[in-house]
N, C-alpha and C positions, 0 to 999 in steps of 0.2 A: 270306766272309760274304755271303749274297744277301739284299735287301730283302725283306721280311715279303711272301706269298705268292708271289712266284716259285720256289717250292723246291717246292712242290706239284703247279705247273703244270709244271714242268718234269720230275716223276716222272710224268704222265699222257700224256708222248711230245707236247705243246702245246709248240710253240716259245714260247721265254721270254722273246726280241727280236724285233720286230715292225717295219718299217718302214724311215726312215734313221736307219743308227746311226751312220755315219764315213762324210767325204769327204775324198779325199786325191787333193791337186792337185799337178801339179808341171808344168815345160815341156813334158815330154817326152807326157804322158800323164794322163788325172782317171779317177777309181775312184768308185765309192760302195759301203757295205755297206749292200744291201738286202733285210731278211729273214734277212738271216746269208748273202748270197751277195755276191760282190765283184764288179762290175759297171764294163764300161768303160763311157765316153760312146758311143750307138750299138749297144751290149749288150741283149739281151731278160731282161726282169722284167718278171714278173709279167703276162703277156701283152701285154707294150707295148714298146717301145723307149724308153731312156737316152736323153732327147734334150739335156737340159743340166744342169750344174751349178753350184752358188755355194757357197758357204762352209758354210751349213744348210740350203739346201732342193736337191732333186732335181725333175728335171721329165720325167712320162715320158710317152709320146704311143703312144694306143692308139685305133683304129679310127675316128680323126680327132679323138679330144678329148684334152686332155693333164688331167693329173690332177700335182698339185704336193704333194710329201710332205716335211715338217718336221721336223731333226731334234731341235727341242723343239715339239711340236704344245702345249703346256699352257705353255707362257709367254707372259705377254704384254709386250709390248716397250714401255717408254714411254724420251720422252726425258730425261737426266737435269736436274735442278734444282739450280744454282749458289745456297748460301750466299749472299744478301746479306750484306754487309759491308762 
């Protein structure tokens, strides 16, 4: 089941994931999926280099500026609020 208009975009040959979609860290090695490509630290996307990763965001560095990609850009983060009692 895909969420209401991705079934459309994705019959007109429009990629229907866009951005980071999964980071996957371990000792040995960090990965990102970006764009639907799997991507080491140090890897070329999107005309720039994998320069770091964390948990949700990617950071890639291209013709000396780095550009920082979320993989929830629509959330906003607040901290949580304890129940008095």
């Amino acid at each position: 089941m895909q969420p209401p208009g991705e079934a459309s975009a994705s019959r007109a040959g429009a990629p229907v994931n866009t951005g980071l979609q999964l980071v996957l860290t371990s000792a040995q090695r960090k990965l990102a999926l970006i764009d639907g490509a799997l991507v080491p630290v140090g890897g070329k996307v999107r005309s720039g280099t994998l320069a770091g990763l964390s948990d949700s965001v990617a950071v890639l560095q291209r013709n000396g500026s780095r550009d920082v990609l979320l993989m929830h850009p629509n959330i906003e983060k607040k901290p949580s609020r304890r129940d008095a009692k």
